[in-house]
C-alpha positions in Angstrom: 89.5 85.3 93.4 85.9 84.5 92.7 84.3 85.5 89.7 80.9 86.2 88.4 79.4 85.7 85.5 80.6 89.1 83.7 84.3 88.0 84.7 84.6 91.1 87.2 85.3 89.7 90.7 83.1 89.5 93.2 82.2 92.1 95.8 81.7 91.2 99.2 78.4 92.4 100.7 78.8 96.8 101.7 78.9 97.3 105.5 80.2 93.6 105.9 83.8 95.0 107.5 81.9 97.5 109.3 81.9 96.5 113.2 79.8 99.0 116.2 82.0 97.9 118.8 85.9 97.2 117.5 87.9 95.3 119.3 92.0 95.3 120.1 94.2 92.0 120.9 97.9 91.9 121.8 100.3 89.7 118.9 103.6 88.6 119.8 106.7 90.0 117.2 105.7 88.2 113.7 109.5 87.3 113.1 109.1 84.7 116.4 111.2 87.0 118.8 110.9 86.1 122.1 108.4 88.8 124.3 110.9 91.6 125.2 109.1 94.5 123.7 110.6 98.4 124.7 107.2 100.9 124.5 108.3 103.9 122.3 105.1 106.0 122.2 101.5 106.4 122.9 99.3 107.8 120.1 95.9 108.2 118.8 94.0 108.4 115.4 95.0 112.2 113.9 93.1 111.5 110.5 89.3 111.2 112.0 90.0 111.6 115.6 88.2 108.4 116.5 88.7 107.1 120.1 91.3 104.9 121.9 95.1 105.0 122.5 97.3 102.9 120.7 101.5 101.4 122.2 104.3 101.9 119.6 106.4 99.3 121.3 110.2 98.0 119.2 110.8 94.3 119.4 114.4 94.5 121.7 115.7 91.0 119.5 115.0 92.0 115.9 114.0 95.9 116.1 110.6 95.7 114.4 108.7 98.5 115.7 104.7 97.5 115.5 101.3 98.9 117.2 100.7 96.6 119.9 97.9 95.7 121.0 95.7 96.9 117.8 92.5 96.2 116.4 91.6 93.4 115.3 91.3 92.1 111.6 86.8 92.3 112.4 87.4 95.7 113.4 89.2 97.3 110.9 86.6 98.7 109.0 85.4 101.2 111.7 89.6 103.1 111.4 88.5 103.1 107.0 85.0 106.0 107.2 84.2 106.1 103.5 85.8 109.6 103.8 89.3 107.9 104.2 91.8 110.0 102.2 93.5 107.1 99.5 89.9 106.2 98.7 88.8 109.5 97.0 92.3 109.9 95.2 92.7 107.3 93.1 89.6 107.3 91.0 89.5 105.2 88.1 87.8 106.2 84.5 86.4 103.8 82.6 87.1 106.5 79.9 90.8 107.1 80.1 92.6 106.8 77.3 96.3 105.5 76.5 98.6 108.8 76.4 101.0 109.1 73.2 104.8 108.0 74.7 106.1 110.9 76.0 109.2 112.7 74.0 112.4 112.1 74.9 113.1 115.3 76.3 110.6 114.6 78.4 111.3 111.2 79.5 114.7 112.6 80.2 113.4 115.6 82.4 110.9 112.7 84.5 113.8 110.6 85.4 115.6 113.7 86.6 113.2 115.1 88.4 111.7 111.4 89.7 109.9 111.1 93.0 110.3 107.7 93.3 107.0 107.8 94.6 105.9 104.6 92.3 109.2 103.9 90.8 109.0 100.4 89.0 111.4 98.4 87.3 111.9 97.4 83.1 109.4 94.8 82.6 107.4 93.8 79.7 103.6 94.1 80.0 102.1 90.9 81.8 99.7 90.3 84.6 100.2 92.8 87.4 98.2 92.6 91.2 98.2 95.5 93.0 97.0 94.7 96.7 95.0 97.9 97.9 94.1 99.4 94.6 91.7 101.7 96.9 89.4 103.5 93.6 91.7 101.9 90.8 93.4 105.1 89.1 96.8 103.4 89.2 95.5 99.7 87.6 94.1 102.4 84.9 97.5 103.6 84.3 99.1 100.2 83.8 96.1 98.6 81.9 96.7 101.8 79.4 100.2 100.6 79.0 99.2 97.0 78.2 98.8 95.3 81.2 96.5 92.2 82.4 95.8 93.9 86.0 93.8 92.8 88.7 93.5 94.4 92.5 92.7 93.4 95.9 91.0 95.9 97.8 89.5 96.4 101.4 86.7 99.0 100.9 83.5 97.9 99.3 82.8 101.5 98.1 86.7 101.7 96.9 86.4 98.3 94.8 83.1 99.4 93.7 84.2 102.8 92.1 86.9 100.2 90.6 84.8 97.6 88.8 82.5 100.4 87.6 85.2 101.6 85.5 85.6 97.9 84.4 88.6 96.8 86.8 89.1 93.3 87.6 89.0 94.0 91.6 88.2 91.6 94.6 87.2 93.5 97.9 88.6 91.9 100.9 92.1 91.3 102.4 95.1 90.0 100.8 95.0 87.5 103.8 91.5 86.4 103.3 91.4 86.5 99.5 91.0 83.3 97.5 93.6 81.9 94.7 93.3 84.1 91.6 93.8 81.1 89.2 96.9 82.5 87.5 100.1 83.8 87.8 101.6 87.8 88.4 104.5 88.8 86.6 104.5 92.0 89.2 102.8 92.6 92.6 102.6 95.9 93.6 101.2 98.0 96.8 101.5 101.5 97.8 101.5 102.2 101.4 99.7 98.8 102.5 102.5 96.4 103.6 102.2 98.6 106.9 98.4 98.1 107.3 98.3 94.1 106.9 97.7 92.0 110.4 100.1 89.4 108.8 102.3 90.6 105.9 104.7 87.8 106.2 102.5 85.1 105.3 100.7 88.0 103.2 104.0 87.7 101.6 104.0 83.9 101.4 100.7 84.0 99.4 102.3 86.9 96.8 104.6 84.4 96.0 102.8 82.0 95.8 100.9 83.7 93.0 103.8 85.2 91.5 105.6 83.8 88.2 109.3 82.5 88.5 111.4 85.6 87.9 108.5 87.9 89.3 109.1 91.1 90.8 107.3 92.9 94.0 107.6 96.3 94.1 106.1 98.4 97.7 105.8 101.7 99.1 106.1 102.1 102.9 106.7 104.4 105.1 110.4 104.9 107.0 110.6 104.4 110.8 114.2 104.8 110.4 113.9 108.4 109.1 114.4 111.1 111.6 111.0 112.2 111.2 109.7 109.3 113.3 110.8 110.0 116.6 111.6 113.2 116.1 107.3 113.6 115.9 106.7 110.3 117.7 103.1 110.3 118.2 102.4 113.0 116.0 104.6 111.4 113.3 102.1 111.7 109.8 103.2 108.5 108.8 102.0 106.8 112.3 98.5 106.9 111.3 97.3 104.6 114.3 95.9 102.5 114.4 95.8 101.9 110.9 99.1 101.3 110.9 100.1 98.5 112.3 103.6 97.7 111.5 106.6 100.6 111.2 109.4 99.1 108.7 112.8 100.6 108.7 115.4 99.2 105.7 116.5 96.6 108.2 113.4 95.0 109.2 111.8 95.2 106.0 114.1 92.9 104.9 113.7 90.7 107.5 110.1 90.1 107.0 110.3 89.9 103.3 112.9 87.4 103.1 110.4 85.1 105.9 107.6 86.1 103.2 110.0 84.5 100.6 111.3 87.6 98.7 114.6 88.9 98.2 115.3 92.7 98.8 116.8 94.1 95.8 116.8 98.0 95.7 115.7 100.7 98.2 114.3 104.1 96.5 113.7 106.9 98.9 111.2 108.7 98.3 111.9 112.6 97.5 109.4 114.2 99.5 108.6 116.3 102.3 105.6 115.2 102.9 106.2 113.6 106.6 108.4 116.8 108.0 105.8 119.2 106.8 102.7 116.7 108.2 104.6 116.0 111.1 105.3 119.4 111.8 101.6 120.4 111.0 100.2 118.1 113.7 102.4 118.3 116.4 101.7 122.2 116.6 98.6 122.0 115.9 98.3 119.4 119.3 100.2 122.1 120.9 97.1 124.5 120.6 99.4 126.3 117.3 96.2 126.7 114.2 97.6 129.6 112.1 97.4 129.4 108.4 101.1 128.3 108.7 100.3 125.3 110.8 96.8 123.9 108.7 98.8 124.4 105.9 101.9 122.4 106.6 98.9 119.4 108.0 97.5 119.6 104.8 100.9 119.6 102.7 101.0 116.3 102.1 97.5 115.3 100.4 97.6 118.8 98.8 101.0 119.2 97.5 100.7 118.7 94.4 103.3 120.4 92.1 105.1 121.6 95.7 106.8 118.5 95.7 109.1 120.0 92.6 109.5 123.3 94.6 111.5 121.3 97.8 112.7 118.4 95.8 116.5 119.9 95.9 115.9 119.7 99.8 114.4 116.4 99.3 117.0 114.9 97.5 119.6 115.5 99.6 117.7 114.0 102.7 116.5 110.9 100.9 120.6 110.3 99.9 120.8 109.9 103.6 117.5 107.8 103.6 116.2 110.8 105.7 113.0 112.0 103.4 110.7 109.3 105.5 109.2 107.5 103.0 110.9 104.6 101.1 109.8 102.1 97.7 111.2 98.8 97.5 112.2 96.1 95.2 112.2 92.5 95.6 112.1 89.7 93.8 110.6 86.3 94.6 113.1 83.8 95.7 112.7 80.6 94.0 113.5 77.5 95.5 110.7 75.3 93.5 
């Protein structure tokens, strides 16, 4: 990563990632499968209605379902408006403070009533990464707990709101950013794996960076849920043509272990957050805009404390890995 003077990393100039006239191009299956592609679904953008029409094709060798053809790493920036949702909720303050540690009644009652939604494993404070830190709330978090954290983040406006509350943060792509100069004890990143042109030698570069024993932890979302082609195009998950890959379990693990990480532990998330989105935007293409229907569209950035309300439902779908939304554990595999 480069640095300035001040130690914050350097931004990349605003409007840089910003193309007028984005471009698509058409990329064979990452994990070297020979061209036998099966077209699932067409779809569009649902979140700012911007224009085109994007292929959900599977690979027929390995099963990994991708957007194909899809924009291309210059035009990205036109499918992330300033407006984009994870950019506005995760806002950093450079005047949090560390919380007290919570009673242990109250741990007790969080692990009970755990969402898995940024599950992490026992580790002793280090230096964490997290690639797409978006506005930086969750590097806050960590940092409060005794962590040396640094992010990665696409959005010049995002990073910005990051470093201003005295974040370590480097706008760009994981693909595109420079050597940091030291070594992550944990790599984390919520909901991007699925967004990256090339996440498996994304991957390779993670562990390059990482310590020994280090451990990656990721959100994505589940293509092997029901939810997915039950919605098909109007899946809330899909989000073309942002993105660009659609993991299930199984090929997850594929492309991690060709990144050069080790699947250790599935956590489905305990939400209904892609039923209810789903659900929301496939009526409302259907002409359906009732309270009902904007409401159930607008469950899942709005929920909130909901999430408690259905979480016996959601429990009992994410047993059967049916909740549409998975976090992962790996760790890097060493062979140095």
């Amino acid at each position: 990563m480069v640095s300035s003077k001040s130690g914050v990393l350097q931004a990349w100039p605003e409007g840089s990632m910003l193309p007028s006239n984005p471009s698509t191009e058409d990329r064979p299956c990452i994990l070297g499968c020979n061209a036998n592609d099966a077209l699932l679904f067409r779809g569009r953008d649902l979140l700012h209605e911007l224009p085109g029409t994007y292929d959900v094709v599977r690979c027929g060798s390995c099963g990994l379902i991708r957007t194909n053809p899809r924009p291309t790493p210059g035009s990205m920036g036109y499918y992330y408006p300033e407006e984009y949702g994870p950019y506005k909720g995760t806002m950093a303050s450079a005047n949090a403070r560390m919380r007290s540690r919570p009673s242990l009644i109250r741990r007790l009652a969080r692990r009970v009533l755990e969402l898995n939604i940024q599950r992490l494993p026992a580790s002793s404070p280090g230096n964490l990464l997290e690639i797409g830190c978006a506005s930086g709330a969750f590097l806050q978090q960590m940092k409060n707990k005794g962590w040396n954290v640094f992010g990665i983040e696409y959005s010049a406006s995002a990073s910005d709101t990051a470093r201003n509350a005295g974040l370590d943060v480097y706008t760009g792509t994981v693909e595109n950013a420079p050597d940091p100069g030291r070594r992550f004890d944990m790599v984390v990143g919520w909901m991007v794996l699925e967004h990256l042109h090339d996440p498996i030698g994304s991957l390779k570069k993670l562990r390059q960076w990482a310590a020994k024993d280090a451990w990656l932890v990721l959100s994505v979302p589940n293509a092997g849920s029901a939810d997915f082609m039950t919605f098909k195009q109007y899946g809330y998950a899909l989000h073309l043509p942002n993105h660009l890959y659609h993991y299930t379990p199984k090929t997850l693990e594929q492309v991690l272990r060709a990144g050069g990480w080790r699947l250790e532990k599935v956590y489905h998330q305990r939400l209904m957050s892609n039923w209810f989105g789903g659900l929301g935007q496939m009526l409302s293409a259907k002409g359906y805009d009732n309270r009902l229907v904007v409401w159930m569209k607008n469950y899942p950035s709005r929920a909130g404390k909901l999430h408690y309300l259905f979480l016996p439902l959601s429990m009992i779908l994410a047993c059967f890995g049916q909740t549409g939304r998975m976090t992962i554990w790996a760790r890097r595999i060493c062979d140095d």
